[in-house]
C-alpha positions as CSV (number, residue, x, y, z in Angstrom):
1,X,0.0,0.0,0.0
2,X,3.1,2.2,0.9
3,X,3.8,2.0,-3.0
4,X,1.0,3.1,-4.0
5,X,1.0,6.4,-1.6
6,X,3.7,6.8,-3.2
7,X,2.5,6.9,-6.9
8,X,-0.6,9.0,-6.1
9,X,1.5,11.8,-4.7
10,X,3.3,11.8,-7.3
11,X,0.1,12.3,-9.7
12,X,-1.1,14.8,-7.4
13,X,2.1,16.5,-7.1
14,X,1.8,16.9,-11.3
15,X,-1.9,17.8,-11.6
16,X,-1.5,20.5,-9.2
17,X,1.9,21.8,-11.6
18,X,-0.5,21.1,-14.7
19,X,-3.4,23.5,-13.0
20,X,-0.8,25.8,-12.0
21,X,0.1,26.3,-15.7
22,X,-3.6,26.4,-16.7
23,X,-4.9,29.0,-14.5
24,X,-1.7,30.7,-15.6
25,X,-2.5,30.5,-18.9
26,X,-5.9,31.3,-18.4
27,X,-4.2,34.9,-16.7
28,X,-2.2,35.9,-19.5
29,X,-5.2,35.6,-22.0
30,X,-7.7,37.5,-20.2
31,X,-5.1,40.2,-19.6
32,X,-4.8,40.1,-23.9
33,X,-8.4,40.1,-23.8
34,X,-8.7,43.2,-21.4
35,X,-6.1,44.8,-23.3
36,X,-8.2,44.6,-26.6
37,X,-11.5,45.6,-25.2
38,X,-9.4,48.6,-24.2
39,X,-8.4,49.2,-27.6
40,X,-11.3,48.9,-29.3
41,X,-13.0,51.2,-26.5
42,X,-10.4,53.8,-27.3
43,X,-10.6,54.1,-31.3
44,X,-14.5,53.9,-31.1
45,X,-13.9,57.0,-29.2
46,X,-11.7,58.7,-31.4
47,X,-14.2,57.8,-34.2
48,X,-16.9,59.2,-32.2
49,X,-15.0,62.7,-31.3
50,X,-14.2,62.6,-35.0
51,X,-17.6,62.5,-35.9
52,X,-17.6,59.2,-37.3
53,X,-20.5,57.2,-36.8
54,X,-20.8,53.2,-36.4
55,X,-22.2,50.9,-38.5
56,X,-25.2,48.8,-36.8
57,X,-25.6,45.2,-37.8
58,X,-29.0,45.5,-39.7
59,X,-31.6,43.7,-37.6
60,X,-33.7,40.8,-39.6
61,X,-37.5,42.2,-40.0
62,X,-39.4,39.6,-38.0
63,X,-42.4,37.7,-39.7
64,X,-45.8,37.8,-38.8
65,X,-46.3,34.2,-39.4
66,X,-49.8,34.6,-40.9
67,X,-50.5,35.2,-43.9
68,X,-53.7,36.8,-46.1
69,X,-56.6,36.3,-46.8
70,X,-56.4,35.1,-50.5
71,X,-53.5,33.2,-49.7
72,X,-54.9,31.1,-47.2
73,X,-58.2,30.8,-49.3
74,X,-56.1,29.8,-52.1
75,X,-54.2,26.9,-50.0
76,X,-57.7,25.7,-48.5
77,X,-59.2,25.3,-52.1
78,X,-56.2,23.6,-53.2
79,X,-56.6,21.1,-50.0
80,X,-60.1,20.8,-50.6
81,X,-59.4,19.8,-54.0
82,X,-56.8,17.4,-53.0
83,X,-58.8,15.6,-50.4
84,X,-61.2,14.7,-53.4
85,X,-58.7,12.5,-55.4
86,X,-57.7,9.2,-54.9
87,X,-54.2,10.6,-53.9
88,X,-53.0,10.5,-50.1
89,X,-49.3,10.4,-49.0
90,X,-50.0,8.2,-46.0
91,X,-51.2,5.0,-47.2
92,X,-54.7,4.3,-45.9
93,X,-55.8,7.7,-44.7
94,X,-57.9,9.4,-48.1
95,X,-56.8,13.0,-48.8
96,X,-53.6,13.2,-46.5
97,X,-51.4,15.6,-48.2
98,X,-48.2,17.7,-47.3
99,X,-46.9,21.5,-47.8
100,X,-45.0,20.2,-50.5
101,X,-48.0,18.2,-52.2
102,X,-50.0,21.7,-52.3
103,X,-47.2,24.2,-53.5
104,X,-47.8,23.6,-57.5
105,X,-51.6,23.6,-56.9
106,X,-51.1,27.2,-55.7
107,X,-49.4,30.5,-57.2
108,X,-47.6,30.9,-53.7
109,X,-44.3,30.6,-52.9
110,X,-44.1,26.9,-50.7
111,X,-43.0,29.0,-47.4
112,X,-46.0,31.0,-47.5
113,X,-48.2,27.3,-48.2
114,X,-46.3,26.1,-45.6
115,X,-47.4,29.3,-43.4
116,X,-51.0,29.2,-44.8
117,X,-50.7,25.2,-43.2
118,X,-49.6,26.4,-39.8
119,X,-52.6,29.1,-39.7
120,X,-55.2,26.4,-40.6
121,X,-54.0,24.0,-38.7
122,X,-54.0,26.3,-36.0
123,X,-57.5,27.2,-36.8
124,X,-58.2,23.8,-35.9
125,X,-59.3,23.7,-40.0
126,X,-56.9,21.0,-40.5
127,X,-55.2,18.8,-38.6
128,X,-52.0,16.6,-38.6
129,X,-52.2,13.0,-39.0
130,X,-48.4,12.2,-38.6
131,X,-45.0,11.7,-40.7
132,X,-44.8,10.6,-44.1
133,X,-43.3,6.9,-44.2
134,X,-40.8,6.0,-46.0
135,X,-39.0,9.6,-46.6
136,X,-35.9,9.8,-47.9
137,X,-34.7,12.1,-45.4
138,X,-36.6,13.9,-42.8
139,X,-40.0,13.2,-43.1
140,X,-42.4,15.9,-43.8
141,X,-45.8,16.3,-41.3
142,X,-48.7,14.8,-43.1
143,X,-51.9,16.4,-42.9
144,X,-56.1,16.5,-43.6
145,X,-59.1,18.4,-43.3
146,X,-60.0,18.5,-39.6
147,X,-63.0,15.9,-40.0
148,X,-65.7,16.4,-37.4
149,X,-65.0,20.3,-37.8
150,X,-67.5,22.5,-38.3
151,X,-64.9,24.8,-39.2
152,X,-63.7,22.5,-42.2
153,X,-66.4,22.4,-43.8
């Protein structure tokens, strides 16, 4: 046992060294790092005094996430329409379509079927029925009119 004392102060004697070095390291870069912010806090003042001003990164507009009128009439036709063939992606369950089954049907661009989808289906107009089998990557949601809806109809 008096061997192994041994060995284990040794290893303790080297990981303390090796966090020695670390924290060390650790030191020197945040002084680099405090030294920059300095910097950079210095010539955005000379800019400013100089009458310079900065750039702002450009923020992204945010998206309502609805869409209009026309376009989610247009989408609900189409899915009406759809539901009447003999078509369904999801073997067994009649007139289960996908954003991506409805896009030509419509003079839209697919993200704003794909929005029109998420407002109906929040509507409780549609409702999904589950992944596509069988996709060749990541499946796409599956959906049909919201049978038993009044609001479907």
């Amino acid at each position: 046992m008096a061997g192994l004392n041994g060995s284990l102060d040794g290893i303790i004697a080297e990981l303390t060294d090796v966090l020695g070095r670390a924290e060390w390291t650790r030191d020197q870069a945040q002084e680099a790092l405090d030294a920059a912010n300095a910097e950079v806090r210095r010539i955005k003042a000379i800019l400013k005094a100089a009458g310079v001003e900065e750039e702002k990164p450009k923020r992204k507009e945010q998206k309502s996430g609805r869409v209009n009128d026309d376009t989610r009439r247009l989408v609900l036709n189409a899915i009406k329409f759809h539901s009447t063939l003999d078509e369904s992606v999801i073997p067994g369950m009649k007139g289960a379509f996908t954003a991506a089954v409805i896009a030509p049907h419509v003079d839209v661009h697919e993200g704003s079927v794909r929005t029109a989808i998420n407002n109906l289906r929040d509507d409780g107009i549609i409702r999904a029925v589950g992944l596509v089998p069988n996709s060749p990557r990541k499946a796409p949601m599956a959906y049909v009119l919201g049978e038993g809806n009044e609001a479907s109809e």
